[in-house]
Every structure is written in C-alpha cells, then in structure tokens.
LUMTOR-978979 format. One line per 3 residues: their letters; for each residue z, x, y of N, C-alpha, C. Coordinates in steps of 0.02 Angstrom, whole numbers, plus 50000, padded with zeros to 5 digits. Atoms other than C-alpha are relative to their C-alpha. Example, Ala and Ser with C-alpha at 12.3 -4.5 7.8 and 13.67 -1.06 7.14 Angstrom:
BEGIN
AS) 50000/50045/49941/50390/50615/49775/50000/50045/50060  49997/49958/49941/50357/50684/49947/50037/49961/50055
This chain:
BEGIN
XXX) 49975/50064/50021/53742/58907/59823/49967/49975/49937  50030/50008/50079/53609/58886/59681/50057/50027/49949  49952/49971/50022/53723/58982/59573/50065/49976/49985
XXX) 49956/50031/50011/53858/58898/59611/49995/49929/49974  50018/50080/50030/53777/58719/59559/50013/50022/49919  49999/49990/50037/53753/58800/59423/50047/50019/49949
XXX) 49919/49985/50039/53926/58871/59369/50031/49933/49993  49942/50040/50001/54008/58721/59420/49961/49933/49929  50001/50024/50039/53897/58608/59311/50005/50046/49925
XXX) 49992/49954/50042/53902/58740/59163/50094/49980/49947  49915/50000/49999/54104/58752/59187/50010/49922/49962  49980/50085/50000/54110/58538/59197/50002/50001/49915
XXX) 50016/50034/50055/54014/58505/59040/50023/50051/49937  49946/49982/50070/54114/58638/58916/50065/49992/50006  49914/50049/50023/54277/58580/58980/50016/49953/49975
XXX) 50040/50069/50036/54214/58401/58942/49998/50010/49926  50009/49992/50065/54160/58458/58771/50060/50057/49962  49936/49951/50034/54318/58594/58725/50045/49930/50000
XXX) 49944/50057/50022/54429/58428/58775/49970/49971/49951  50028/50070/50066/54329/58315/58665/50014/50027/49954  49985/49946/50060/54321/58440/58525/50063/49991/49977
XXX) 49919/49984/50026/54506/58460/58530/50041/49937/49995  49944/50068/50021/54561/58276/58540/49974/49991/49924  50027/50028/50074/54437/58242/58401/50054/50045/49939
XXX) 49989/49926/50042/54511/58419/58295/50079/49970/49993  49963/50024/50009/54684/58337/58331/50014/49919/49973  50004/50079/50028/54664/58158/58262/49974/50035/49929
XXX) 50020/49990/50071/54577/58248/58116/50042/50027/49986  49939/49965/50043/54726/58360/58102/50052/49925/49969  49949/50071/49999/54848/58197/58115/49985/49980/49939
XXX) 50004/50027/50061/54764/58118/57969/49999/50041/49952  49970/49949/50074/54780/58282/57861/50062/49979/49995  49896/49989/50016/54968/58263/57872/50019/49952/49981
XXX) 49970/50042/50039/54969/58103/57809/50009/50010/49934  49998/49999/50049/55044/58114/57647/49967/49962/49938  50029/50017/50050/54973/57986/57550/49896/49992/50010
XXX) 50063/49973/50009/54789/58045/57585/49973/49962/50066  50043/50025/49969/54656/57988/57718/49951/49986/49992  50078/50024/50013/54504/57893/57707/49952/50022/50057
XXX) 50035/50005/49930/54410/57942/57866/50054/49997/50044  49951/50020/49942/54499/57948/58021/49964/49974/50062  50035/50047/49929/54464/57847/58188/50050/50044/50065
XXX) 49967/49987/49915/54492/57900/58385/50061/49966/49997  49948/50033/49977/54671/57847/58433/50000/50003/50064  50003/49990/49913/54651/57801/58617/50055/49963/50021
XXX) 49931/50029/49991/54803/57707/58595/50074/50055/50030  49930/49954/49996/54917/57849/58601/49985/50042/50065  50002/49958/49925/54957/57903/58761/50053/50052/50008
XXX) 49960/49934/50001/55082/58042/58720/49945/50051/50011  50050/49942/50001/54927/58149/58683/49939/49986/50054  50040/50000/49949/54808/58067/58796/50003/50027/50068
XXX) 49944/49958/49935/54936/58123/58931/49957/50082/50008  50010/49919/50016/54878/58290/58885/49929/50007/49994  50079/49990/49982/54681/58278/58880/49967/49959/50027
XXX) 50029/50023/49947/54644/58162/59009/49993/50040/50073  50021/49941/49955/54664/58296/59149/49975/50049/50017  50051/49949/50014/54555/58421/59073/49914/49978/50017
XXX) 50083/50035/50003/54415/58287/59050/50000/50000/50074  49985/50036/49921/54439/58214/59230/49979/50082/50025  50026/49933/49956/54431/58403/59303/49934/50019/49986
XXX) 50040/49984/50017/54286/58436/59200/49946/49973/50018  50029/50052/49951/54208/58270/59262/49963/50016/50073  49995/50002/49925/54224/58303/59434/49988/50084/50014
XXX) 50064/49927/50002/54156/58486/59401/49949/49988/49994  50070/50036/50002/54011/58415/59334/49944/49961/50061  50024/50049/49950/53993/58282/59478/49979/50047/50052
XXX) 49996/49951/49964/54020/58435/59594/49946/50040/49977  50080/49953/50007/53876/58545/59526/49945/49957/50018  50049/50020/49981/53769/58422/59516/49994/49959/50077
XXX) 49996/50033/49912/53806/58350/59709/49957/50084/50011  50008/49932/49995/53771/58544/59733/49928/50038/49987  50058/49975/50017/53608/58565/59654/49948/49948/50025
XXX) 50032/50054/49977/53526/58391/59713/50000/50021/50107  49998/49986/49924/53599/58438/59904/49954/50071/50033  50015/49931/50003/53534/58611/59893/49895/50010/49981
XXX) 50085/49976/50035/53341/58573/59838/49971/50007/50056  50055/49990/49929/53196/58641/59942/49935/49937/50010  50045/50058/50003/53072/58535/60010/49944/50018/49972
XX) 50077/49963/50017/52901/58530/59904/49965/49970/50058  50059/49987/49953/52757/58570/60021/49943/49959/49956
C-alpha cells in the first residue's frame, strides 16, 4: 500500500499540473490568434465552453491527490 500512496499522489499532482499547463498553453494560444496583436494575456475563467473540458481532469487529479495522501497518512507505522 506504500506504493500505492505513492502512485496515487504522483498520478494526482501531474494531472493537476498537465491540466493547468494546458488551460494556461490554450489562453496563450487564444491570444496568438488575435489579429490585431496581444499585450499579455489573462486566465479566462469565464468561459465555460473550455472549462467544461478541464475541470474534470483537475477534479480527478484532486481527488487522486486527496487519495494518496489519505493513503500514506493511514498507512504510517507507529514510532517506538
């Protein structure tokens, strides 16, 4: 079960960070395509077409996370 604390937090926190990555990677794409140029671009947490689409990655990844670490806290030996 060690092992497995360990996968599952592992797993959590790069699904967590591949979604983040890729909303961020898509908002920075978004403002390439504006034609008349971009100054910086900002998070759109407004848009829930795409949020649709990487809120269930995070959330699984979450609750992988939560799950390892329930897993590695339940699992410790007692110090002597």
């Amino acid at each position: 079960m060690r092992r497995a604390g360990w996968l599952f937090l592992g797993g959590g926190l790069l699904l967590c960070m591949v979604t983040f990555a890729g909303w961020v990677w898509l908002n920075a794409f978004a403002c390439g395509m504006i034609p008349m140029g971009c100054k910086g671009f900002r998070l759109r947490w407004e848009d829930s077409e795409a949020l649709s689409l990487f809120i269930p990655p995070f959330v699984a990844g979450c609750i992988l996370l939560a799950t390892g670490v329930a897993l590695r806290i339940g699992h410790r030996s007692p110090r002597r």
